[in-house]
Residue, then its C-alpha position, 0 to 999 in steps of 0.5 A: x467507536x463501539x466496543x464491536x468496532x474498536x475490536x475489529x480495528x484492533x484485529x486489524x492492527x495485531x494480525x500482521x505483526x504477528x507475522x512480522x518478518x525483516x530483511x537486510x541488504x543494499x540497495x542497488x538499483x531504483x526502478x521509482x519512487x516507492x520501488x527498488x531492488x536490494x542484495x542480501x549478504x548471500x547475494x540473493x537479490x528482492x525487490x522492494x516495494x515502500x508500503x502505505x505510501x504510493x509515489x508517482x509513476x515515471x511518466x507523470x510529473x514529479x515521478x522522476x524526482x521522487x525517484x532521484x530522492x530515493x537514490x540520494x537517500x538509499x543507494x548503495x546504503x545497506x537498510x532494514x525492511x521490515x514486511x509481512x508479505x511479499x505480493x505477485x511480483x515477490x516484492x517486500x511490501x514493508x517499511x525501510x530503515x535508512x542507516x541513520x534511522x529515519x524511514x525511507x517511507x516517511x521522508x518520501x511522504x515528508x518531501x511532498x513525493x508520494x501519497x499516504x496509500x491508504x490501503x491498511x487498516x487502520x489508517x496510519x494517523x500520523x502519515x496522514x499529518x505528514x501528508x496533510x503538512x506537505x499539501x499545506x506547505x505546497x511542497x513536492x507535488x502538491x504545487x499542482x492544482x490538481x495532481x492526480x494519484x498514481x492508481x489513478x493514472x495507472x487504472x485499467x479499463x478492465x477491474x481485474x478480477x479480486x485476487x484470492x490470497x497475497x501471493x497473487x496480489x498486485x499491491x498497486x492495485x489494491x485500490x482497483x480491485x476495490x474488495x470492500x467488507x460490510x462490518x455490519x454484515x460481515x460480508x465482502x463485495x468486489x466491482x463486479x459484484x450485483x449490488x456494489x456501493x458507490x460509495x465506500x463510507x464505513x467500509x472495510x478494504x482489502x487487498x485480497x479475498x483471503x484476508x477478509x475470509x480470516x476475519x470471518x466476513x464471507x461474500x455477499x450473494x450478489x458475489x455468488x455466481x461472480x468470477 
């Protein structure tokens, strides 16, 4: 990695702790595996959604297990979220502190139940080992041949259009809207854009435009005339 590189990589890694923000409450209900709902000590209710991991809808197998570990490990327990955002739906987007200490997107990842939704950059290393040993041991999911990701099955056949800023940001979806940044160019590009890569080595993700724009990169011109 060059300095140039190792720079953006690291700018990457500050800006959001920077803006770092926590939440205590109990958990009080399980919509699925990476998603519940809390209630603060004021009474005031959140949803929850576990980020860099992306377990399996309902509807496909192993959705219902991942969900009934979550219940067994969080239910009426009170725990820690630390975020930075929250996307479109007002969902924490963060990591979760059970009441012993383990985190809550770990041990789904651990139990074969998700996978390392890599959506942040840099890659979290050592999520990726503990997906990598779930697969290896065959636990969870990963007994199917060919499991398939959940932002597969839930990919729409129309690309949304790239969100602006966080607010209006589906983090489900982050993958779909596929914003790409060239850091060669420091331009970005969405599906819709003339001249879109298919492949996406060496590129930068993001989940919105406004990130991207923060780090100087701007749209590409084949994105000009794009809505």
């Amino acid at each position: 990695m060059d300095i140039k590189s190792g720079f953006l990589a690291l700018m990457f890694f500050l800006l959001p702790q920077a803006d770092m923000k926590t939440k205590n409450g109990e958990v009080i209900s399980i919509k699925d595996g990476d998603t519940f709902s809390i209630k603060d000590q004021r009474g005031k209710f959140y949803k929850v959604r576990l980020a860099d991991i992306d377990a399996p809808e309902i509807a496909q197998p192993f959705g219902r297990p991942a969900k009934r570990l979550i219940e067994d490990l969080a239910l009426n327990k009170v725990v820690r979220i630390n975020y930075i955002h929250a996307d479109k739906y007002k969902r924490l987007i963060g990591k979760v502190f059970l009441p012993n200490g383990k985190i809550l997107n770990e041990e789904i990842l651990k139990a074969g139940l998700a996978w390392h939704y890599r959506v942040k950059h840099p890659h979290s290393i050592f999520m990726e080992k503990m997906e990598y040993k779930a697969w290896k041991k065959k636990i969870g999911l990963w007994v199917q041949e060919k499991p398939i990701p959940p932002w597969e099955f839930r990919r729409e056949k129309q690309i949304p259009a790239p969100p602006s800023t966080v607010d209006n940001m589906d983090y489900n979806l982050i993958l779909t809207y596929g914003i790409i940044g060239d850091p060669k160019t420091r331009t970005y590009q969405w599906p819709m854009c003339e001249g879109y890569p298919k492949k996406h080595k060496n590129y930068v993700l993001f989940g919105n435009l406004a990130d991207a724009q923060v780090l100087g990169y701007r749209a590409a011109n084949g994105c000009k005339n794009v809505n």
